[in-house]
C-alpha positions, 0 to 999 in steps of 0.5 A: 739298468732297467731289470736291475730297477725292476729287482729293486722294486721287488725287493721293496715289494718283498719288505713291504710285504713282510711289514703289512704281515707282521702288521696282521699278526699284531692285529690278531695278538690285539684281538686275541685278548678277547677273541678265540683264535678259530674266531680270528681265523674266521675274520681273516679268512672271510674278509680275504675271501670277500677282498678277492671276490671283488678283485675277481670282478676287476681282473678275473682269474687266468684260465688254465691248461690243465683238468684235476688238482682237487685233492692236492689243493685240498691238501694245501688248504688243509696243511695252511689252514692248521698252520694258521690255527696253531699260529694264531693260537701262539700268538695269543700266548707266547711272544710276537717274535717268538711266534713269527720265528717258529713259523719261518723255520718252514724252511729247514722243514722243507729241507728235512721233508726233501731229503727224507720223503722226495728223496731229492738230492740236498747239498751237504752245505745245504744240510749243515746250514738246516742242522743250525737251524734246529740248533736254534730251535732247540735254544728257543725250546730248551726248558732250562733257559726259556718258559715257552710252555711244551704246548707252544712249543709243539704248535710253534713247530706244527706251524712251521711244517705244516707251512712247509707241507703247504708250500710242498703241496704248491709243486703239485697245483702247477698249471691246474689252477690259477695262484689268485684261485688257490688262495681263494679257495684257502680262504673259503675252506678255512672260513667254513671249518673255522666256523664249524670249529667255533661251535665245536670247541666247547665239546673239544676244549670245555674249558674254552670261550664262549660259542661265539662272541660278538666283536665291539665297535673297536675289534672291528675296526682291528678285522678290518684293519687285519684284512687290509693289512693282509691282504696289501701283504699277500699283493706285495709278496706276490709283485716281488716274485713277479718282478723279481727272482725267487732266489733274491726275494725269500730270503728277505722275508726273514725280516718279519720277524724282526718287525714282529720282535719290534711289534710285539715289544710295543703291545707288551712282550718282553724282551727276549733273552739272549738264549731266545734271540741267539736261537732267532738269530741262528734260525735268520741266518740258517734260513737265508744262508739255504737261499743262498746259492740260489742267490748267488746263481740268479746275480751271476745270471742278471750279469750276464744277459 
C-alpha cells in the first residue's frame, strides 16, 4: 500500500511539474512583447542558477565515482540551450500550445535518432506509434491548412530534436556528474552565451531589438515569477521520478500541453483549428503510447513484489 501511495505522489508530482512549466512559457510569451527571447533566456537562466547556488548551500551535491564527462556535458548543454532559443523564439510568435506541442515531439525524435544513429533495436509497434507522430507534425506544419510560418516550423521542429539530442546526451553523464550539477552548469553556459547573443543580434539579425532593454517594474516581477516558476517545476519533476518509476510518470508530461492550450487561449491565441488540434492529439497519443509498454512492465513489476 505504501508504494502505491508513493506512485501516486509522484504522479501528482509529475502534473505539477507539468503545470509550473507551462506557467513559465506563459511567463516568457507575456515578456516577449517587449523582451528579445536570448534576453529571456538570460533571465531564466540567471535566475536558475542563483535558486541552486542557494540550495547548494543547503544541501550540497552528491560526489561522484567517476573522472571526465566534460565534452558530453558540453554537448548537453549546447544541444538544451539551442532547444531553449528556438523554443522561446516560438513562443513569442506562434500559438503557446502549438509551440509546447512541437517541443514534446522530442520523443519520436528519440525514437528516429535510436534506430538510425545507436542502431538500437526499436519495436515494430514502437515505429508505427512514432509514424503517428510525424503524421500529426505534418498536420500542424501543412501549409494548406495551418499559417504557421516555415520559420516556426523548422525551429518548432529544431526544438523537439535538440531536446531529444539532450536527454540522449544524459546516458552519457551517468555516474561523472551529479543531476543537481548538470542543470547548473546548463544554466551558467546558457547565462554566459545568451549574454554574449544579446550584444551580438544586431550584427546577426539587424532588423532585431535594441542591444539591451531594461525590464520595468512589472517584467521583473514576471522574471521573478518565471523562475519561481520554473524552478518549482524542475523540483517537481524530479521528486516524481525519484518516487515513482519512469515509465509511469513521462508519459504524463503531455499534459503541458494541454495546460499551454488552455494558457495560451487566456493571453490571446486563438483557438486552434481541427487540423492543428487533431495533429496535437495525434502527437499526445503517439507519445504516450511509446511509453506504454514500459508502463505496462513497471505495474506488472509493482504487482508482484
Amino acid at each position: 500500500m505504501k508504494q502505491y501511495s508513493s506512485i501516486s505522489i509522484g504522479i501528482f508530482c509529475m502534473l505539477a511539474s507539468s503545470f509550473f512549466f507551462a506557467l513559465m512559457n506563459a511567463c516568457v510569451k507575456i515578456l516577449s512583447l517587449n523582451l528579445s527571447a536570448v534576453e529571456i533566456i538570460f533571465f531564466r537562466s540567471f535566475v536558475m542558477v542563483l535558486l541552486l547556488l542557494a540550495f547548494f548551500a543547503y544541501k550540497p551535491p552528491k560526489r561522484t565515482h567517476k573522472k571526465g564527462g566534460w565534452g558530453i556535458l558540453a554537448l548537453r548543454s549546447l544541444f538544451g540551450g539551442l532547444s531553449m532559443l528556438a523554443f522561446f523564439y516560438n513562443i513569442a510568435h506562434i500559438p503557446l500550445g502549438v509551440a509546447s506541442t512541437f517541443m514534446q515531439t522530442s520523443p519520436l525524435f528519440i525514437v528516429l535518432i535510436s534506430l538510425l544513429f545507436l542502431k538500437e533495436n526499436v519495436k515494430i509497434s514502437v515505429l508505427f506509434m512514432s509514424m503517428i507522430g510525424f503524421g500529426g507534425i505534418v498536420l500542424i506544419c501543412d501549409p494548406n491548412f495551418n499559417s504557421i510560418p516555415l520559420l516556426n516550423v523548422l525551429l518548432g521542429l529544431f526544438s523537439g530534436l535538440g531536446t531529444a539530442l539532450a536527454f540522449i546526451s544524459l546516458r552519457g553523464l551517468r555516474g561523472y556528474f551529479d543531476g543537481n550539477i548538470i542543470v547548473l552548469s546548463f544554466g551558467v553556459v546558457m547565462s554566459v552565451v545568451s549574454l554574449i547573443l544579446v550584444f551580438l543580434q544586431p550584427f546577426i539579425f539587424p532588423e532585431s531589438q535594441a542591444l539591451w532593454i531594461m525590464p520595468n517594474m512589472k517584467e521583473w516581477l514576471w522574471i521573478l515569477i518565471m523562475g519561481l516558476v520554473g524552478t518549482f517545476g524542475q523540483y517537481f519533476l524530479t521528486q516524481a521520478y525519484i518516487l515513482a518509476p519512469a515509465g509511469i510518470v513521462a508519459p504524463i508530461d503531455y499534459t503541458r500541453v494541454v495546460f499551454s492550450l488552455i494558457l495560451g487561449i487566456l493571453l490571446g491565441d486563438l483557438l486552434p483549428n481541427i487540423t492543428t488540434f487533431f495533429g496535437i492529439i495525434l502527437i499526445i497519443f503517439s507519445g504516450i503510447a511509446i511509453g506504454l509498454p514500459v508502463l505496462l512492465k513497471d505495474l506488472k513489476t509493482l504487482k508482484t513484489t
